[in-house]
C-alpha positions as CSV (number, residue, x, y, z in Angstrom):
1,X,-74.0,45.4,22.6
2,X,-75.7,45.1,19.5
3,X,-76.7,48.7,17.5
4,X,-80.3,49.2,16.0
5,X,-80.9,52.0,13.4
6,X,-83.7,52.4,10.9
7,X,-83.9,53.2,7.6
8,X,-86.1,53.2,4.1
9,X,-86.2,51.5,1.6
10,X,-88.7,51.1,-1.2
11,X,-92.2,48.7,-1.0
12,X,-90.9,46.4,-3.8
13,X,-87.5,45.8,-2.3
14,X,-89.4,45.3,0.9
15,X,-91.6,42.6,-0.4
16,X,-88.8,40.8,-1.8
17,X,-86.3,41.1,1.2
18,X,-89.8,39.5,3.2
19,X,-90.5,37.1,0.7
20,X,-86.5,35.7,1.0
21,X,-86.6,36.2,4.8
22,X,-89.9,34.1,4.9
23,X,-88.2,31.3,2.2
24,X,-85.1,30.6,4.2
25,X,-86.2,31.5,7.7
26,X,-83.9,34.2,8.5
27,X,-84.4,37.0,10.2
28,X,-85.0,40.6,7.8
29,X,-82.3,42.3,10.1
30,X,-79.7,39.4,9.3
31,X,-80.6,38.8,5.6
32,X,-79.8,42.4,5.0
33,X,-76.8,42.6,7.3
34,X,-75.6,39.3,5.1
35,X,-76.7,40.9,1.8
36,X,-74.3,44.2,2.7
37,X,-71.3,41.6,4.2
38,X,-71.4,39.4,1.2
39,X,-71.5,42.8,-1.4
40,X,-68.8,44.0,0.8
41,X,-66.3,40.8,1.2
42,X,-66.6,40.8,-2.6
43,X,-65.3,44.3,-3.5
44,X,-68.6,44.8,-5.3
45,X,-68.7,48.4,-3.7
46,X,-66.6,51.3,-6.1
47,X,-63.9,53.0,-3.8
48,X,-65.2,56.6,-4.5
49,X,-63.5,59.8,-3.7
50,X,-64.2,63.9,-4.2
51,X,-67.8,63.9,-3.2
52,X,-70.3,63.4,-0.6
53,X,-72.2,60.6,0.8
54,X,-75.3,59.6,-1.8
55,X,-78.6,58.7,-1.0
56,X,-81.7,57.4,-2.2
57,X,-83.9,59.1,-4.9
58,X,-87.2,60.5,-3.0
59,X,-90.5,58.8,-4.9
60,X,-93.0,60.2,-3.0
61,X,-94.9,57.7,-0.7
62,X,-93.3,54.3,-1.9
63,X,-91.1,53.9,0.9
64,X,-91.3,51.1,4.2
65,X,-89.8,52.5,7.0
66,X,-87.3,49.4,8.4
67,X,-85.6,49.1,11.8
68,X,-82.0,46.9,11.5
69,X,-80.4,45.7,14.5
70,X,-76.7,45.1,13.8
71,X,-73.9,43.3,16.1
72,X,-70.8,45.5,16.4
73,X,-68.8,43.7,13.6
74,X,-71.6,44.3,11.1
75,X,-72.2,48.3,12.4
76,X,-68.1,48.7,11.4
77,X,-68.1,46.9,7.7
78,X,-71.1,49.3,7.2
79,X,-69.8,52.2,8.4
80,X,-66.5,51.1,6.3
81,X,-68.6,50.8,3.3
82,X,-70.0,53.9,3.9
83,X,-66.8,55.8,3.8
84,X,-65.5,53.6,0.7
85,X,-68.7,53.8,-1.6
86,X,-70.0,57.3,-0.3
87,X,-73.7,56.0,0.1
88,X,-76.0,56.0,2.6
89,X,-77.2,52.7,4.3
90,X,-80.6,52.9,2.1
91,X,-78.7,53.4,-0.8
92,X,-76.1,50.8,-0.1
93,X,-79.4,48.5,0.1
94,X,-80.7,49.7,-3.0
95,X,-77.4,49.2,-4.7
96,X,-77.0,46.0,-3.0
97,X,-80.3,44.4,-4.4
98,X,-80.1,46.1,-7.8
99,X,-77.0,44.9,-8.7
100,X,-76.0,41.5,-6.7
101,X,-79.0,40.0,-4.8
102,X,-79.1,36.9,-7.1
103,X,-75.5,35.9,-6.2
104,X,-76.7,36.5,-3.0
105,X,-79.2,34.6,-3.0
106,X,-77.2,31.5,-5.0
107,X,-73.7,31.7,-3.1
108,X,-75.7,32.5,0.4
109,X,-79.0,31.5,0.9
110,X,-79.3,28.7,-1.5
111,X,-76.4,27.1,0.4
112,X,-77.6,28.4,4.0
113,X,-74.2,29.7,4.9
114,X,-75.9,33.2,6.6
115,X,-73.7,32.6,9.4
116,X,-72.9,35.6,11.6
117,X,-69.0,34.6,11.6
118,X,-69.2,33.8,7.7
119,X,-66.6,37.2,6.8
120,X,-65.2,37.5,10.4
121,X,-61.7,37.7,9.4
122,X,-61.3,42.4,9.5
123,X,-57.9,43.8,10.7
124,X,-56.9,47.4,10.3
125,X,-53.7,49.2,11.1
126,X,-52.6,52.8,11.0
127,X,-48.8,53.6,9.6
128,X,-47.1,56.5,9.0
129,X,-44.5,57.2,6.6
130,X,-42.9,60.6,5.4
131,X,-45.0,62.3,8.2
132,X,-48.2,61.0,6.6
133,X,-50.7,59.0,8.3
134,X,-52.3,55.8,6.3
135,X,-55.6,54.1,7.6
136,X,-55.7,50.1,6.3
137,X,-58.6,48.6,6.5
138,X,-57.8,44.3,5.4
139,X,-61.5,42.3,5.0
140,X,-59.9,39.1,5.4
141,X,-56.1,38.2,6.8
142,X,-53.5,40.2,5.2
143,X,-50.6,38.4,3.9
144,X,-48.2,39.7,6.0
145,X,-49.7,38.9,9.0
146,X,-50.3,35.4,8.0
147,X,-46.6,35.5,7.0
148,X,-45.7,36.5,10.7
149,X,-48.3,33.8,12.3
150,X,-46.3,31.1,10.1
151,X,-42.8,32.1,11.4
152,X,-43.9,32.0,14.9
153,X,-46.3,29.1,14.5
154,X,-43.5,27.0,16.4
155,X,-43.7,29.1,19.2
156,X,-47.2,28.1,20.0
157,X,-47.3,24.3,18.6
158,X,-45.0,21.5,19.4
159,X,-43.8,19.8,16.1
C-alpha cells in the first residue's frame, strides 16, 4: 500500500524538479523520493539532537502546493530522516536541492539508475544493555550480519 502526502515547496525549485522530471522521463513523485534516498544513503543529512523539527521559511505566496506518493520503504527512510535531521519533509527538499541536487543529478539521473530497489538494503534492531534500550537503524547490510550470512552460507549452498 503505497502512502500519498502533500507538501510545499517553492516555484523555482518546482520548475526545476519539472524541468529534470520532463528531461529524464521520471515521474515528479519518484525523482523526489530518489533525490531524498540518494541524500539519505549518503549521510548528507546532520544527525541533530536538543531541538525540534525545522521547517521551511514562509515567503509569502511563492510556494506550489505538491502531492508525493511514496511506497512503504521510501515513507520509513523519510520518516527516519526526519527524526535524524529534525526537518520537515519541505525542508528536507529544500535542503536536498540546495545543497546536493547536482550529485544527484550526475551519480542518478545522468546514469538512469532511479530504480526503486537502488538503496533497498535497511535493517534495524533494538538492544538493550544496562537496562537501556538502543534503536539501530543500518542503511545498508551491517557487518555483522553479513558476518553471520557468511558462516552459515554452507548451510544454504552446496560447495
Amino acid at each position: 500500500m503505497n502512502f500519498e502526502t502533500t507538501t510545499c515547496i517553492s516555484k523555482e525549485h518546482y520548475t526545476l524538479l519539472c524541468y529534470y522530471s520532463e528531461k529524464y522521463n521520471v515521474k515528479l513523485s519518484k525523482l523526489i523520493t530518489a533525490l531524498l534516498r540518494f541524500v539519505g544513503e549518503h549521510q548528507k543529512v546532520y544527525f541533530t539532537t536538543n531541538r525540534r523539527i525545522k521547517y521551511r521559511e514562509r515567503q509569502g505566496c511563492n510556494w506550489k502546493r505538491i502531492h508525493i506518493m511514496l511506497t512503504p520503504y521510501d515513507y520509513e527512510i523519510i520518516l527516519d530522516l526526519k527524526k535524524y535531521g529534525k526537518m520537515s519533509l519541505a525542508k528536507m527538499i529544500e535542503f536536498s536541492i540546495e545543497n546536493y541536487f547536482e550529485r544527484f543529478v550526475d551519480r542518478v539521473l545522468k546514469k538512469q539508475s532511479t530504480d526503486n530497489y537502488l538503496y533497498a538494503n535497511y535493517h534495524f534492531e533494538v538492544t538493550t544493555e544496562n537496562n537501556i534500550f538502543s534503536y539501530s537503524v543500518y542503511w545498508g547490510l551491517p557487518p555483522k550480519i553479513l558476518q553471520k550470512l557468511t558462516k552459515t552460507n554452507h548451510l544454504f549452498f552446496k560447495t
